[in-house]
C-alpha positions as a Markdown table, in Angstrom:
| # | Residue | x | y | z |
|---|---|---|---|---|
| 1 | Unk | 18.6 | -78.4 | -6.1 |
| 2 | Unk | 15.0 | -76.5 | -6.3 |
| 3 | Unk | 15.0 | -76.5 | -2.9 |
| 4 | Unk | 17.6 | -74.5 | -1.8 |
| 5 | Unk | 16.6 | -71.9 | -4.5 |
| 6 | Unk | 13.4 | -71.6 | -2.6 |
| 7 | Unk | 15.3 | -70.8 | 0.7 |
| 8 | Unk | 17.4 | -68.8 | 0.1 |
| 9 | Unk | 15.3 | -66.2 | -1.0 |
| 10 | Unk | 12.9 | -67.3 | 2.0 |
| 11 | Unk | 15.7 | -66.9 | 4.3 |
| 12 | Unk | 17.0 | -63.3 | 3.1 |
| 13 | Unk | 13.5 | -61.9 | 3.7 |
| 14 | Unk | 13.2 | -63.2 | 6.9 |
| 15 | Unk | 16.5 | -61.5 | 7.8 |
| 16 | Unk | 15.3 | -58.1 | 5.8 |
| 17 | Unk | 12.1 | -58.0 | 7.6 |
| 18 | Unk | 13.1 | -56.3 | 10.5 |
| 19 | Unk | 14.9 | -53.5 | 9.0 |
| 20 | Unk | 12.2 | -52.6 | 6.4 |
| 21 | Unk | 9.3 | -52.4 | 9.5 |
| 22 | Unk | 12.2 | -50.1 | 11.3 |
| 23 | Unk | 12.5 | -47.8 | 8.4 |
| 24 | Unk | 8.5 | -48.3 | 7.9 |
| 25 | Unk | 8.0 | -47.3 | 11.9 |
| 26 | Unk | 10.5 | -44.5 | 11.6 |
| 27 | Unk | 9.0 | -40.7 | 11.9 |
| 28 | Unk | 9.9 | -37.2 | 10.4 |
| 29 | Unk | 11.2 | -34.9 | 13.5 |
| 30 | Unk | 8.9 | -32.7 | 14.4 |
| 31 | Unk | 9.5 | -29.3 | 13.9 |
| 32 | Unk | 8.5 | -25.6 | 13.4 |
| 33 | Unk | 9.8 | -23.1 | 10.8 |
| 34 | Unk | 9.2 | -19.1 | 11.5 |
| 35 | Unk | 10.6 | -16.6 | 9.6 |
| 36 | Unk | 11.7 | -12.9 | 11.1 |
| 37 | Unk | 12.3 | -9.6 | 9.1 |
| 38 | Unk | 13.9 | -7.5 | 11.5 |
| 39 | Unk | 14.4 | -3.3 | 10.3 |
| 40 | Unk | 17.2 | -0.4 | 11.5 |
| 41 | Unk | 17.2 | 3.5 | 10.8 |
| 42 | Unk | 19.2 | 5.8 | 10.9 |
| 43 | Unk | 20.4 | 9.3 | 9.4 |
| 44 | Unk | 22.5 | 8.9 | 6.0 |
| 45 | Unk | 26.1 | 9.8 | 6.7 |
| 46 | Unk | 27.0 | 10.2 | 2.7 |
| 47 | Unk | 25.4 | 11.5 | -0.6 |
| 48 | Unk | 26.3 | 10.7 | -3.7 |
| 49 | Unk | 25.7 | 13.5 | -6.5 |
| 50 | Unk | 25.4 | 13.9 | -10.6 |
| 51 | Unk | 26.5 | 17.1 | -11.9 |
| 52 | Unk | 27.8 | 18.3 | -15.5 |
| 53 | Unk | 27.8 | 20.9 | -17.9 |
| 54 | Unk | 26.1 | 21.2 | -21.7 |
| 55 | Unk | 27.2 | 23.5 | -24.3 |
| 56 | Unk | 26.3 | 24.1 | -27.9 |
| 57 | Unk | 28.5 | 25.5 | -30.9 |
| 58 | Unk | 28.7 | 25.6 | -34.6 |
| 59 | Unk | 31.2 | 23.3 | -34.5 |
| 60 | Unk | 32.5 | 20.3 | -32.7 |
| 61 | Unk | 35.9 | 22.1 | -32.0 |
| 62 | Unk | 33.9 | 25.1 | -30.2 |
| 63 | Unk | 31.1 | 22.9 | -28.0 |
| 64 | Unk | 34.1 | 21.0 | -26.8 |
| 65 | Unk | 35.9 | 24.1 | -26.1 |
| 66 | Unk | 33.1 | 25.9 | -24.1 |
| 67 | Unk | 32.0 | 22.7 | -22.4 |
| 68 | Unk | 35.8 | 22.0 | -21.4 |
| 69 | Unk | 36.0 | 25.8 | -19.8 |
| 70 | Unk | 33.2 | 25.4 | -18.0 |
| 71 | Unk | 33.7 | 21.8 | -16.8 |
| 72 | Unk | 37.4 | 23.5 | -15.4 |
| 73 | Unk | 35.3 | 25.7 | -13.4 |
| 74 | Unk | 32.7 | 23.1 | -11.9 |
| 75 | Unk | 35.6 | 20.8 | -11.2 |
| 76 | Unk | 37.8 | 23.9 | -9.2 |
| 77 | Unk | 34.8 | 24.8 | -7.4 |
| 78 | Unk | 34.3 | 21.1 | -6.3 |
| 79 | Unk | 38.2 | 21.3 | -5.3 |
| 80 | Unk | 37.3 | 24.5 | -2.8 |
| 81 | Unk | 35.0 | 22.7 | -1.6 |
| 82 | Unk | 37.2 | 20.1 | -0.3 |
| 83 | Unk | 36.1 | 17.5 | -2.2 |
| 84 | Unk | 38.8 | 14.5 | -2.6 |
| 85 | Unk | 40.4 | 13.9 | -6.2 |
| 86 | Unk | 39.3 | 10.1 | -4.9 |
| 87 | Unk | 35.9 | 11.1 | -4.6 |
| 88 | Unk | 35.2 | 12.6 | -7.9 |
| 89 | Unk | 34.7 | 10.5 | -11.5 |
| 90 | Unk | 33.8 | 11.4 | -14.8 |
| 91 | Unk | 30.6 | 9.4 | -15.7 |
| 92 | Unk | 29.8 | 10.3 | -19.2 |
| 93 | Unk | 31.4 | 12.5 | -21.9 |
| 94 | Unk | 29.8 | 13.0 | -25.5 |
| 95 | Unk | 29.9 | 15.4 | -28.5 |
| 96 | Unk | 26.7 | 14.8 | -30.9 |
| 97 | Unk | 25.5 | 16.9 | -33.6 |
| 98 | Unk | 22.2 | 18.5 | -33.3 |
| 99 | Unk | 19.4 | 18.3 | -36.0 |
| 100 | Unk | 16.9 | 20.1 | -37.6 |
| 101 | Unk | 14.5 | 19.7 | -40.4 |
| 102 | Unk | 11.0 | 21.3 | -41.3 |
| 103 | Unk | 9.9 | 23.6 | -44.5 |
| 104 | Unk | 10.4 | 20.4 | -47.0 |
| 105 | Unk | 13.9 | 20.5 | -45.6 |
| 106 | Unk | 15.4 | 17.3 | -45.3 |
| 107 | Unk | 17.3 | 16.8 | -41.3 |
| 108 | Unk | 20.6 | 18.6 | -41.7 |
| 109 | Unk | 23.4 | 19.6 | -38.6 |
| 110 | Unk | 22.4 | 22.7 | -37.2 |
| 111 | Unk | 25.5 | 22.6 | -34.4 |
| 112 | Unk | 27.1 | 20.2 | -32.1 |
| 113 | Unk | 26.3 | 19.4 | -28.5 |
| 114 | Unk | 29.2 | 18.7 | -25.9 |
| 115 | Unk | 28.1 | 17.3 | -22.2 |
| 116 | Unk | 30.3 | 16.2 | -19.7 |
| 117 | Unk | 29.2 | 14.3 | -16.3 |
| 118 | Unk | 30.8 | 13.8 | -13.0 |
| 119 | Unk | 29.6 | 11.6 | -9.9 |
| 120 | Unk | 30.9 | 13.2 | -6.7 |
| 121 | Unk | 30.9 | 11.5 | -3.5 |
| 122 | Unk | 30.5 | 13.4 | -0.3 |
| 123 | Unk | 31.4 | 12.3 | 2.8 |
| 124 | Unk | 30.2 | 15.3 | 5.2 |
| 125 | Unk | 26.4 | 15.7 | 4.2 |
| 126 | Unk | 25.8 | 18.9 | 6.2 |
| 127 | Unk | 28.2 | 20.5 | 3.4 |
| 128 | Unk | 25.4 | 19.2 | 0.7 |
| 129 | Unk | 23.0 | 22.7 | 0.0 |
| 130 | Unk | 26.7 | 24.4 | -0.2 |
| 131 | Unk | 27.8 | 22.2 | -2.6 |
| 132 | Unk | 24.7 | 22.4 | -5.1 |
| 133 | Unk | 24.8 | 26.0 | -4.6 |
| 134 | Unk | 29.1 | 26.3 | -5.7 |
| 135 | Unk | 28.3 | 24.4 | -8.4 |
| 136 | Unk | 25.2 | 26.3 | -10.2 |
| 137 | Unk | 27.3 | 29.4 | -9.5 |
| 138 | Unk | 30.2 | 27.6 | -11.3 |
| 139 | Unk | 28.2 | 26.7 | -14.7 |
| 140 | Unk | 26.9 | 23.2 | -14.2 |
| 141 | Unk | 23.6 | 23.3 | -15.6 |
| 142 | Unk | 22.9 | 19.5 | -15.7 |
| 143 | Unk | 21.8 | 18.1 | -11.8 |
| 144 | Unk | 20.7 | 15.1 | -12.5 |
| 145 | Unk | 20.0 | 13.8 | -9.0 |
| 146 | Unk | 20.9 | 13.7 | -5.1 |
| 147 | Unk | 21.0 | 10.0 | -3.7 |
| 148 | Unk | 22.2 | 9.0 | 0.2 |
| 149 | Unk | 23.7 | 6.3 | 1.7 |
| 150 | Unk | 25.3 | 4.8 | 4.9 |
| 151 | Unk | 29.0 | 4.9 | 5.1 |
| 152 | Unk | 29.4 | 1.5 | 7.7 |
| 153 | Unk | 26.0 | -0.2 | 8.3 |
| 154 | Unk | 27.5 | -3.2 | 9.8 |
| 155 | Unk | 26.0 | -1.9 | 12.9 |
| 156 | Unk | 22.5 | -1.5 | 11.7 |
| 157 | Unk | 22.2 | -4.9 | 9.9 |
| 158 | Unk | 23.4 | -6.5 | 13.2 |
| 159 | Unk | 19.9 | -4.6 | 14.7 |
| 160 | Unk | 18.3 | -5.7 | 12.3 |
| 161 | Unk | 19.0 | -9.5 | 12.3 |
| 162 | Unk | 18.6 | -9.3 | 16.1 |
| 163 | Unk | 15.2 | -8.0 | 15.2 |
| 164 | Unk | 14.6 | -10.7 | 12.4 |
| 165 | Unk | 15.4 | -13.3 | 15.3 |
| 166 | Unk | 13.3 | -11.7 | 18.0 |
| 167 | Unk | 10.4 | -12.1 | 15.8 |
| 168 | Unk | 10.7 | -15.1 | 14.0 |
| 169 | Unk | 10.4 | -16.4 | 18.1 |
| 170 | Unk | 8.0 | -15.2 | 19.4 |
| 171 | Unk | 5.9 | -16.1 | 16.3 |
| 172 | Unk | 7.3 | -19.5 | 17.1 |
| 173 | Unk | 6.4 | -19.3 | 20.9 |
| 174 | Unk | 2.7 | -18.1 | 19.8 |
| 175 | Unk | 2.1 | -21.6 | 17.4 |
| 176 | Unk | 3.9 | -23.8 | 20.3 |
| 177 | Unk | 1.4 | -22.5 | 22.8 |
| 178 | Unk | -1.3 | -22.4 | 21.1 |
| 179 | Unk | -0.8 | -26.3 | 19.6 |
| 180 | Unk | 0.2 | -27.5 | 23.6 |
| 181 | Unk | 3.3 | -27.6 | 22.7 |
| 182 | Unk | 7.1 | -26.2 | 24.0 |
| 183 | Unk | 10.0 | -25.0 | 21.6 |
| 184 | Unk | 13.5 | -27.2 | 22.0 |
| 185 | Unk | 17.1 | -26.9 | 20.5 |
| 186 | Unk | 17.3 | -24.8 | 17.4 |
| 187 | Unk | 17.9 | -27.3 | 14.7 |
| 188 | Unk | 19.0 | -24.4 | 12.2 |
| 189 | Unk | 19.2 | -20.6 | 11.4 |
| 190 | Unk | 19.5 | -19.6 | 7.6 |
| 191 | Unk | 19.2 | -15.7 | 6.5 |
| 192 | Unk | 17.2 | -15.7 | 3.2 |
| 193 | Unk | 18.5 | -12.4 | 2.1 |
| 194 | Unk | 19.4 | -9.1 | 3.6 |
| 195 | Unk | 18.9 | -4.9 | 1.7 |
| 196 | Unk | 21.6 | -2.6 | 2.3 |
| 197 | Unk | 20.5 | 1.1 | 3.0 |
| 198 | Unk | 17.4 | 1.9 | 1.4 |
| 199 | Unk | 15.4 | 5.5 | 1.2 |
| 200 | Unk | 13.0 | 6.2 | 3.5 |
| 201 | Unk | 11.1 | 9.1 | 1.7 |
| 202 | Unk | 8.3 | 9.6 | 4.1 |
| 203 | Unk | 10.8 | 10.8 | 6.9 |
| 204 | Unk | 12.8 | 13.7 | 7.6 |
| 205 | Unk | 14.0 | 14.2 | 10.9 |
| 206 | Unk | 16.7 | 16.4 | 9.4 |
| 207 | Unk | 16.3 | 19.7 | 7.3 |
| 208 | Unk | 19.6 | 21.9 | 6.0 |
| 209 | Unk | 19.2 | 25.4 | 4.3 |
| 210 | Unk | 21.9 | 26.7 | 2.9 |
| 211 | Unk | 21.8 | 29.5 | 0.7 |
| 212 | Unk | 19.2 | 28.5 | -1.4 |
| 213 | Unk | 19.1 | 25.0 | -1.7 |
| 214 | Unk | 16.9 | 22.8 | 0.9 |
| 215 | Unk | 17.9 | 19.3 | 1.5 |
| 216 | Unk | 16.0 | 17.1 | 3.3 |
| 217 | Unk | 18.4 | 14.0 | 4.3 |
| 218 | Unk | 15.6 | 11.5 | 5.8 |
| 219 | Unk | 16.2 | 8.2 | 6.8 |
| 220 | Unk | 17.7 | 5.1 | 5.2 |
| 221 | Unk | 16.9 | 1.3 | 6.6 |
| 222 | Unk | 18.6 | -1.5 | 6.7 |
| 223 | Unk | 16.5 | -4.8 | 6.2 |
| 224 | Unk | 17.0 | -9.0 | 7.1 |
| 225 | Unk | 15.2 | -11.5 | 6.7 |
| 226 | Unk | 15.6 | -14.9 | 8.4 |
| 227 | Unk | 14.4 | -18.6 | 9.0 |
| 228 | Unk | 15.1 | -20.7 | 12.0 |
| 229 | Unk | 14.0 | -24.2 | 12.4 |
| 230 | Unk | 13.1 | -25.4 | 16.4 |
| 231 | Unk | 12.8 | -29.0 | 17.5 |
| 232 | Unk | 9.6 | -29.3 | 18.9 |
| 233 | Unk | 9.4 | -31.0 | 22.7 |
């Protein structure tokens, strides 16, 4: 009976043994990994503006007045313009009291303080130096920035992974020659991330004047970033 629990054990290994020197024997594939960024420019096609008026009364009742008038007459002057209801959205609206103190005087209200914001979205940029302009002359007298953008940039990122991928190979065709070796099937493709239109400050290939308001439009870029993964011959 102490035998046969003796081989058994004896036998199983014999019959293991050949798998665990296959696994043992078995190799990684070998491979390289590149990465590739890949870039597009272009012209922004759309800006995207902050504009609203600030007034100051005794009272509540009158800062909300005089900031309501004057908001009516930014918001018509937007509508001449031809500037979409759609394209137009009340971003911030507050009253607060304003404060004063000094001479041993403790911080009392001294008057109110209404503002009233609006992001507009415009779709024709050329229209841009017009549009600050109209609405100065209506009464806004907060401008609290210009930014642009690309309407579709489908297009663009599609450059710009073909870029990414352009790179990323003939990085990979530089190692393979230089270790003796040759590229094979692509074993995988991932994209580690890709930017929508960013600013490009630095250029300006387009400059409008109108009236008096300059605006530069520069250029936006559209970024990807990619890894592929060859089997190496």
């Amino acid at each position: 009976m102490q035998f046969r629990l003796w081989i058994v054990p004896a036998l199983a290994m014999a019959l293991c043994a050949p798998q665990l020197a296959a696994a043992q024997t078995t190799l990684p594939p070998r491979v390289i990994t590149m990465s590739g960024h890949g870039e597009a420019r272009a012209v922004p096609d759309t800006a995207m503006l902050s504009a609203g008026v600030s007034a100051q009364a005794s009272t509540a009742a009158a800062a909300l007045a005089a900031n309501t008038t004057r908001m009516q007459a930014v918001l018509a002057a937007l509508k001449k313009q031809g500037v979409p209801d759609k394209d137009i959205q009340t971003s911030n609206f507050s009253i607060s009291p304003q404060y004063a103190n000094g001479n041993g005087q403790a911080p009392h209200v001294t008057g109110y303080q209404a503002n009233n914001q609006v992001e507009v979205r415009l779709e024709d940029v050329s229209k841009l130096g017009v549009m600050l302009d109209a609405l100065v002359t209506a009464g806004a007298n907060q401008m609290n920035g210009v930014s642009f953008s690309i309407r579709n940039d489908t297009a663009l990122l599609a450059q710009a992974r073909a870029a990414a991928v352009a790179e990323a190979r003939a990085k990979a065709e530089t190692f393979a020659k230089a270790a003796g070796v040759s590229l094979g099937a692509i074993l995988s493709i991932g994209e580690t991330g890709n930017e929508g239109p960013q600013p490009m400050y630095a250029a300006a290939p387009m400059m409008m004047r109108d009236k008096a308001v300059p605006v530069a439009l520069g250029e936006q870029s559209v970024n990807a970033d990619i890894t592929i993964v060859w089997e190496i011959k």
